[in-house]
C-alpha positions in Angstrom: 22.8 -34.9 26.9 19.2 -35.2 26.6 16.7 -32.6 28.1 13.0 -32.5 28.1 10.9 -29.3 29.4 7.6 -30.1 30.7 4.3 -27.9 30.6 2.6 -26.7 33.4 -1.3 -26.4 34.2 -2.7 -22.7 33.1 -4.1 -22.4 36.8 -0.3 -21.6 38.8 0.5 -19.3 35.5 -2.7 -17.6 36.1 -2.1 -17.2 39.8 2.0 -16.1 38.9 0.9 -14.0 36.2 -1.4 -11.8 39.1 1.3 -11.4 41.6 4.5 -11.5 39.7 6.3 -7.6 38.7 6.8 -7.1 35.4 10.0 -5.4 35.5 11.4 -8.1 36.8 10.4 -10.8 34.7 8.8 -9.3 31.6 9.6 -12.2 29.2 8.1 -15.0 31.2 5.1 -12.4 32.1 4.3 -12.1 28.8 4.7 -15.6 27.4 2.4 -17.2 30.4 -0.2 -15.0 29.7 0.6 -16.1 25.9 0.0 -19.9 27.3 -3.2 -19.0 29.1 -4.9 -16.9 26.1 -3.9 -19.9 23.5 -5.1 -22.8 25.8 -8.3 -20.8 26.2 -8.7 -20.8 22.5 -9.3 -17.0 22.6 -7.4 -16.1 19.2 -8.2 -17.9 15.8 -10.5 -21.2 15.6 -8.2 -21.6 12.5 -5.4 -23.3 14.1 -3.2 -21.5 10.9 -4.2 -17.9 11.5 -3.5 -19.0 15.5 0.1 -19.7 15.1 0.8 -16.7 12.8 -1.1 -14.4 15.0 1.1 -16.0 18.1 4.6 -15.2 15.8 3.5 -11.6 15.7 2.5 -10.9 19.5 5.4 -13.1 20.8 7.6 -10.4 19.5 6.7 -8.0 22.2 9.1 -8.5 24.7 11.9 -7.7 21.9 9.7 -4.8 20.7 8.6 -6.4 17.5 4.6 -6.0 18.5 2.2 -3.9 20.8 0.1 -6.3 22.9 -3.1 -3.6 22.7 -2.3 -3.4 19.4 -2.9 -7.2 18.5 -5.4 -7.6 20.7 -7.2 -4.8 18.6 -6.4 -6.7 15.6 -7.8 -9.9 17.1 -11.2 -8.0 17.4 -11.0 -6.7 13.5 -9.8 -9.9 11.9 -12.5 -12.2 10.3 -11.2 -15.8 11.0 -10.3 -17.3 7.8 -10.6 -14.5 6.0 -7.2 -13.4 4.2 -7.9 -10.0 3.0 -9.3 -9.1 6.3 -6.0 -10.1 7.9 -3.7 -7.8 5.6 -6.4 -5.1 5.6 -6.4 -4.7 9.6 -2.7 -5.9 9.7 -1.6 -2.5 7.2 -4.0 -0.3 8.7 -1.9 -0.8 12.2 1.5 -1.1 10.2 0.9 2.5 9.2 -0.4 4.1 12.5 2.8 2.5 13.6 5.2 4.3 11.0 3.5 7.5 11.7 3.9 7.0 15.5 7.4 6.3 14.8 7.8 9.5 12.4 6.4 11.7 15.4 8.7 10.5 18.0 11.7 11.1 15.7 10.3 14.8 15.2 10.1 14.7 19.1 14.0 13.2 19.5 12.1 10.5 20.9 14.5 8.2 19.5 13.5 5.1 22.0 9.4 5.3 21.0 10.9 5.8 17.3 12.8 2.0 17.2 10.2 0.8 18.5 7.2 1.9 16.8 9.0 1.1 13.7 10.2 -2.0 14.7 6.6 -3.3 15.1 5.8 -1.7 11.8 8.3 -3.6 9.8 6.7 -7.0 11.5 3.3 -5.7 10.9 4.1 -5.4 7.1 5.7 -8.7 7.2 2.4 -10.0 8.7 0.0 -7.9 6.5 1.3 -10.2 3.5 2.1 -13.4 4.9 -1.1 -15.5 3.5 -0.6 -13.9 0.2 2.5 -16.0 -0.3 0.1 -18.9 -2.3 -0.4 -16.1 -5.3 2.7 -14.9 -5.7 1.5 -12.5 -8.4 -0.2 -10.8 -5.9 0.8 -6.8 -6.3 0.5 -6.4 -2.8 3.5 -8.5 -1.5 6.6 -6.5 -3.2 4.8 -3.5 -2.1 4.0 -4.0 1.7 7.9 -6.0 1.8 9.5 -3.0 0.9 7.5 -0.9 3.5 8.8 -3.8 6.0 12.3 -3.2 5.1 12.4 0.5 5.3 10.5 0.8 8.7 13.0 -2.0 9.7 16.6 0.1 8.4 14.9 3.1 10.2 14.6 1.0 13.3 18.2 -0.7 13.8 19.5 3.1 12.6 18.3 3.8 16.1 20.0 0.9 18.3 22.5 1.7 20.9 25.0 -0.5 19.3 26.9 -0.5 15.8 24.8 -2.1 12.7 26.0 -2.5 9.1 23.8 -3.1 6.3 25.5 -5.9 4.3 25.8 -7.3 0.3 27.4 -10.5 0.2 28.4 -12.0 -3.0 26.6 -14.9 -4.4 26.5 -16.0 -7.8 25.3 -13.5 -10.2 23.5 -11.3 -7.0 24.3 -9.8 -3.7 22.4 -11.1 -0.9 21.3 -8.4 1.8 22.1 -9.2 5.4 22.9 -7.0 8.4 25.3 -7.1 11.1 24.7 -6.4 14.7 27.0 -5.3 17.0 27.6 -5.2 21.0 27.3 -1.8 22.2 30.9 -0.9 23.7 30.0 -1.3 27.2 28.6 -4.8 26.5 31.8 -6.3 24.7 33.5 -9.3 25.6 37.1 -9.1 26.8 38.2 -12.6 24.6 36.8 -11.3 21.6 33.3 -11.0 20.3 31.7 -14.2 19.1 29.8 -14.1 15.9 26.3 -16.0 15.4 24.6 -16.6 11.6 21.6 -16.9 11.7 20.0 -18.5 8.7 16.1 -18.0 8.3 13.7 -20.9 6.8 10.4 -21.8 4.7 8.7 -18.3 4.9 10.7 -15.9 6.8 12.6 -12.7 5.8 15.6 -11.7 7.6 14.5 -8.6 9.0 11.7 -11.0 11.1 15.1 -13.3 12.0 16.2 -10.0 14.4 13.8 -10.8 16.9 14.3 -14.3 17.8 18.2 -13.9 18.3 19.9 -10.3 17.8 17.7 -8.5 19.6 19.3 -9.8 22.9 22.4 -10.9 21.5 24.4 -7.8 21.2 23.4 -7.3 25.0 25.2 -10.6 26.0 28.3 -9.4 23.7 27.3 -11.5 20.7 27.4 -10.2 17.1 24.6 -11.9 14.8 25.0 -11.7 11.2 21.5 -12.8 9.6 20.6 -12.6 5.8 18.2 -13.6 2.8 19.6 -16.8 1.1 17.9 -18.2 -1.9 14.3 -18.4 -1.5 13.7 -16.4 0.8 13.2 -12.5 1.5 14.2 -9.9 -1.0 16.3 -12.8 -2.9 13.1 -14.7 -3.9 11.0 -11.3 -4.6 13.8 -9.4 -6.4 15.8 -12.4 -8.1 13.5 -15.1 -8.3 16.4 -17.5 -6.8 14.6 -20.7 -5.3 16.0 -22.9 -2.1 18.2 -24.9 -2.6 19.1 -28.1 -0.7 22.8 -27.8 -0.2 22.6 -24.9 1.5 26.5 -25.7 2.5 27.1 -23.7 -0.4 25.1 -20.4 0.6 27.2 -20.8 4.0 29.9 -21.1 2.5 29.9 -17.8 0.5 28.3 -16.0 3.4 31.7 -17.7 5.6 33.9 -15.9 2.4 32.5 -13.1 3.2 32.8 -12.8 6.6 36.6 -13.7 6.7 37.6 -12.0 3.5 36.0 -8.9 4.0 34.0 -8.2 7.1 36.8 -9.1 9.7 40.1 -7.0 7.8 37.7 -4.2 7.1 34.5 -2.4 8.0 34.2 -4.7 11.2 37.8 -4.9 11.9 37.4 -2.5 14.8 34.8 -4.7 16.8 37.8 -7.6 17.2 35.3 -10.7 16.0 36.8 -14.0 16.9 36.7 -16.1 13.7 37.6 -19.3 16.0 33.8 -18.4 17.7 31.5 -18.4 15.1 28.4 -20.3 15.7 25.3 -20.9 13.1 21.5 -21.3 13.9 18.5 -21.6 12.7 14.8 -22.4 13.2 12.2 -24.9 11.8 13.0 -25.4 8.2 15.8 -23.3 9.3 17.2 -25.6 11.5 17.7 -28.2 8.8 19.7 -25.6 6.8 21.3 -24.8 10.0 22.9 -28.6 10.4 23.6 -28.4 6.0 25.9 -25.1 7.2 27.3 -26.3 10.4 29.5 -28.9 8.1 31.6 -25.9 7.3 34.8 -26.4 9.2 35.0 -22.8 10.2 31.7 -23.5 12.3 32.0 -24.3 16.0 28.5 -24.8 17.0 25.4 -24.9 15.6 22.0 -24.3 17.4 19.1 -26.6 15.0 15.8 -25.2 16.8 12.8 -27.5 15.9 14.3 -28.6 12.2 13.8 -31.7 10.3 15.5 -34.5 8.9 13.5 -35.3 5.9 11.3 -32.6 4.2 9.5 -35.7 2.0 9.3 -38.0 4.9 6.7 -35.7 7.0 5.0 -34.3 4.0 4.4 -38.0 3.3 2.8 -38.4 6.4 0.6 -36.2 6.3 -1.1 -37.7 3.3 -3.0 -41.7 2.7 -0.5 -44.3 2.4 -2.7 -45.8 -0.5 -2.3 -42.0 -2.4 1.5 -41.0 -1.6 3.0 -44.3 -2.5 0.8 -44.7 -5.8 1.9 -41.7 -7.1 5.4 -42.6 -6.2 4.7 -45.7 -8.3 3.5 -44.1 -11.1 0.4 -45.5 -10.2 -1.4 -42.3 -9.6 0.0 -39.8 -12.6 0.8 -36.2 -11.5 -1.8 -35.1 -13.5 -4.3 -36.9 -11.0 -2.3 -35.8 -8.1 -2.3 -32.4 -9.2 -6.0 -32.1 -9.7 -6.5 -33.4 -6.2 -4.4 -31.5 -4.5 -6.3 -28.9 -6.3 -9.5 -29.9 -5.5 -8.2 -30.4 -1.6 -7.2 -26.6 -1.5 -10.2 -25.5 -2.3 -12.0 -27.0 0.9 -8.6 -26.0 3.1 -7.0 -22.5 2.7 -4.0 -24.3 4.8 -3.1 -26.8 2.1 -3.8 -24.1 -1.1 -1.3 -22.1 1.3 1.6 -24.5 1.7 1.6 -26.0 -1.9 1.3 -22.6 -3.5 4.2 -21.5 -1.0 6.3 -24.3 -1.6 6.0 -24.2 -5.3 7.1 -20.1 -5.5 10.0 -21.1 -3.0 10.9 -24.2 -4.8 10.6 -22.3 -8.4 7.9 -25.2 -9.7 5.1 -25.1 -11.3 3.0 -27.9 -9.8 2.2 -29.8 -6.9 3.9 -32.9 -7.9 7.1 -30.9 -8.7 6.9 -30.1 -5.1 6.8 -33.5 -3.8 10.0 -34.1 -6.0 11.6 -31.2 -5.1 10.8 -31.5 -1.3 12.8 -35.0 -1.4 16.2 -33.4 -1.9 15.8 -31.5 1.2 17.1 -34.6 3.5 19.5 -35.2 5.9 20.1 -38.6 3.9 22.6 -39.0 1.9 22.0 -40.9 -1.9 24.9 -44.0 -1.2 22.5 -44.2 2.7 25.8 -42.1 4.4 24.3 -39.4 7.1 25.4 -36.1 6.0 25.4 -35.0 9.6 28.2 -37.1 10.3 30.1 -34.2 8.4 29.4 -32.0 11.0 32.6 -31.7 13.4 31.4 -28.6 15.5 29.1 -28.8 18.6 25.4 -29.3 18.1 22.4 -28.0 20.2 18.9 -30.1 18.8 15.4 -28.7 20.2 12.2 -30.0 19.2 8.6 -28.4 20.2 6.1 -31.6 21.6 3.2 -29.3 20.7 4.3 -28.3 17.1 1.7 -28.6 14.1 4.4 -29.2 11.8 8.1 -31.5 13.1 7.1 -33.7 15.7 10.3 -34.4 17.8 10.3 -38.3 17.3 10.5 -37.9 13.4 13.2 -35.1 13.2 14.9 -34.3 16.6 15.6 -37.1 18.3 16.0 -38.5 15.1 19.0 -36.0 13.9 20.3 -36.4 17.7 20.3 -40.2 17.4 22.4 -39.4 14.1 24.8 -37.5 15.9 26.6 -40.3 18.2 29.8 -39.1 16.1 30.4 -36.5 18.4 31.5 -36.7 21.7 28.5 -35.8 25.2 29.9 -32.9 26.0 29.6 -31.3 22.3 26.0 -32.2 21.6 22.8 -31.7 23.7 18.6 -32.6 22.8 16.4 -29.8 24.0 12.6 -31.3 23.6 9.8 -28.6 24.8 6.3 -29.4 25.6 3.8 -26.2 27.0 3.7 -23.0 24.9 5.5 -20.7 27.6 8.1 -23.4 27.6 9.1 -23.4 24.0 6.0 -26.4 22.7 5.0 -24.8 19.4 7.0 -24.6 16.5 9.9 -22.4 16.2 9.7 -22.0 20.1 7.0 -18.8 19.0 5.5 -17.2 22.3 8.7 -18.3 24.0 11.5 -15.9 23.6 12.6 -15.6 26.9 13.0 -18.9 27.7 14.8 -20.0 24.2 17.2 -17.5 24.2 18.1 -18.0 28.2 19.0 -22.1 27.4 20.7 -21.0 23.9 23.0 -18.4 24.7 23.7 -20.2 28.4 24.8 -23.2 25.9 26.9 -21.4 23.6 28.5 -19.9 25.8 29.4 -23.2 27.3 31.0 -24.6 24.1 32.7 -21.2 23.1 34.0 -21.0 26.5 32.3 -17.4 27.0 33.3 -16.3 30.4 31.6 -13.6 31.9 
C-alpha cells in the first residue's frame, strides 16, 4: 500500500489557525503555525540552525519546549554563530530547572515535568553543534544536566517508568521503560514498542517523538543508547556499528529474560506484540533490528538504504569516484574536505560528527566507514528480505538529507517479499504534514498514522 500526503498553501492554515480552539486540536494548531513561520523564513537563514531550532519547538505539544521561550531564543541567537546558540540555549535550560525546582516546592508536580522536561531538551540543544570537537568540555557537562532534568521529569509521570541497564558487551547500556498508566491498559495485553534512536540523538530526546503519547494509547516504549550514541559514546567511547541486529538482539535478551519474569512482570507485556521503530538514520537501524524473529512490525520513519550512496551524491562525480580509484589519495581528500569546512560550518559539522560516531580519525575513514551502513548485502542479496515482520516506510518530500526516491521507495520496492497487507509507503510533502526529515514539527500527525497502523497489524482493538 502506497500513500502520499500532500502540502497545503500557508494561506487556509493561516485562516484555520485564527478560528480553530486550541483545546481541541492543539497538535495540528501548533504544527500549522510551525508551517507558516518556516515558509516565511522567520527562524535561521542557515537552513542547519533552521531544522535544529524546528526539532526543539516541535516538542511543545509533548511538553519538550515553551513556544515563548524559543521564540525568545530566536531573538538572542546570532545566525551561524555556535557559541551564541549554547550560550542562549543554557541560559533558558537553567531558568527552566529552577522553574521546575519551584513548582516541586509548590507540589506543583504538573508545572514541575514540564519545566524539566523542556530543560533536559534545552541541554540537549545547548550542545548539539559542539558534536564536530568532541573534546569540547562543555558536552559531558551540559549531557549530564540533560539526563538529570530528564529522570526528574518521567519521576513525575502518571504512569509506571523504570530506569533500565541492559547488558552489552563489556557495558550496560541505559534505557528506560514507559508504562500505560492503569486506567489506560489494554485488556489483550500491553504491546511493547523499541524505539532505537539514530546519527545524533540521545535517548532521553527519543521520549518525545513516540512515548510521550504512547503510554496514553496503552503502548509501552522501551528506548535506549546503543553504540554511538548518548551516554554510550560519551562515557564508553563505543562507535555505531552497522549490524545493529546485534544491539537488538541483546536489547530482545533483555527484554524476555529479564524485564517480562521480573520488575515488569506485573504490567502483562505481550512478547508476541513487540514492534521496533526508528527515525532517519534511525530508521535504517530500525529495518537491521526488525530481522529479529521476535519482531512483528517495524515502523522505518524517513531512513535510508545506503549511507555511502547519498553521501556520494552530494559530492562531484569527477572527485568521489577518483578517490574511490585511488586516483585522488586520502591525503588530498582529507585536506579538501578540510579546506571545504572551513567555508561551511555544516560540512566541518557532519564530518567531525561522523568521525567521533564512527570512532575514525579522518574524513576518508568516514567515507569507508559510511559504506558498511547499507541495506546491501556483499554476495548483491537484500538484507531486508530477512525481515519477516510487518513494515511501515515514510519518507519526508521536503527533507535536506533522504530524499524518498533514493531510500524509501527504494527499501519499499525491496520489500515485495512480504505480502500488501503487512507493508505500507508513507511519503509526506508540507512541514505540518510530516515533509522535513524525521517528520520534526509534525508530531501530531506522525504519531496519529503510526499508532493507527500498529494497531492494525498487532490487531489492537479498542
Amino acid at each position: 500500500m502506497v500513500e502520499e500526503a500532500k502540502s497545503t498553501e500557508a494561506l487556509p492554515y493561516i485562516r484555520w489557525i485564527s478560528t480553530s480552539s486550541l483545546s481541541s486540536g492543539l497538535h495540528q494548531d501548533i504544527n500549522c503555525w510551525l508551517y507558516f513561520l518556516a515558509t516565511m523564513g522567520w527562524f535561521f537563514k542557515s537552513e542547519f540552525f533552521d531544522f535544529e531550532f524546528l526539532r526543539v519547538i516541535g516538542t511543545a505539544p509533548v511538553q519538550g519546549a515553551e513556544i515563548g521561550e524559543c521564540l525568545e531564543a530566536v531573538s538572542r541567537i546570532k545566525d551561524g554563530n555556535i557559541d551564541s546558540w549554547y550560550d542562549v540555549w543554557t541560559d533558558l535550560a537553567g531558568r527552566a530547572k529552577t522553574l521546575g525546582e519551584e513548582a516541586l516546592q509548590a507540589n506543583d508536580r504538573e508545572a514541575a515535568r514540564w519545566a524539566f522536561f523542556r530543560s533536559s531538551n534545552y541541554w540537549r540543544a545547548s550542545e548539539f553543534f559542539l558534536h564536530c570537537t568532541p573534546s569540547d568540555p562543555r558536552l559531558v557537562r551540559v549531557f549530564e544536566q540533560s539526563v538529570s532534568c530528564f529522570k526528574k521529569a518521567i519521576s513525575l509521570l502518571d504512569g509506571p517508568t523504570m530506569v533500565l541497564e541492559i547488558p552489552y558487551e563489556d557495558i550496560h547500556l541505559p534505557g528506560y521503560l514507559f508504562l500505560p498508566p492503569t486506567h489506560k491498559r489494554l485488556s489483550g495485553g500491553t504491546p511493547l514498542i523499541i524505539h532505537t534512536g539514530g546519527f545524533d540523538s540521545i535517548g532521553e530526546e527519543l521520549y518525545f517523538y513516540v512515548a510521550s503519547r504512547a503510554t496514553e494509547r496503552g503502548y509501552a516504549v522501551l528506548l535506549f543508547d546503543g553504540p554511538g550514541q548518548g551516554a554510550v559514546l560519551r562515557h564508553h567511547d563505543k562507535p555505531f556499528r552497522p549490524d545493529w541486529e546485534i544491539v537488538i538482539s541483546r536489547v530482545l535478551d533483555y527484554v524476555i529474560d529479564t524485564l517480562l519474569p521480573g520488575p515488569a512482570a506485573p504490567y502483562n507485556i505481550d512478547p508476541n506484540a513487540i514492534a521496533i521503530l526508528g527515525a532517519s538514520m534511525g530508521g535504517y537501524l530500525a529495518l537491521r533490528g526488525a530481522a529479529d524473529s521476535r519482531i512483528r512490525a517495524c515502523i522505518s520513519c524517513d531512513g535510508f538504504y545506503d549511507m555511502f550512496d547519498i553521501t556520494r551524491t552530494r559530492m562531484p562525480s569527477w572527485f568521489i569516484n577518483g578517490w574511490i580509484s585511488s586516483w585522488i589519495s586520502d591525503a588530498v581528500f582529507n585536506w579538501v574536505v578540510g579546506c571545504l569546512s572551513r567555508q561551511s560550518f555544516q560540512l566541518a559539522w557532519e564530518f567531525g560528527h561522523s568521525m567521533w560516531v564512527y570512532g575514525v580519525a579522518t574524513p576518508a575513514d568516514v567515507m569507508r566507514r559510511m559504506q558498511t551502513f547499507t541495506l546491501r548485502l556483499p554476495d548483491s542479496k537484500e538484507f531486508l528480505r530477512k525481515i519477516g515482520g510487518a513494515v511501515l516506510v515514510t519518507g519526508a518530500k521536503d527533507t535536506m538529507y533522504f530524499a524518498p526516491e533514493m531510500n524509501a521507495e527504494r527499501i519499499f520496492a525491496k520489500l515485495q517479499h512480504l505480502p500488501e497487507s503487512k507493508k505500507k509507503l508513507w511519503v509526506a510533502e508540507g512541514v505540518g504534514q510530516g515533509g522535513l526529515q524525521a517528520k520534526i514539527g509534525a508530531i501530531g500527525i506522525k504519531q496519529q498514522r503510526m499508532f493507527a497502523w500498529l494497531d492494525e497489524q498487532l490487531q489492537i482493538r479498542r
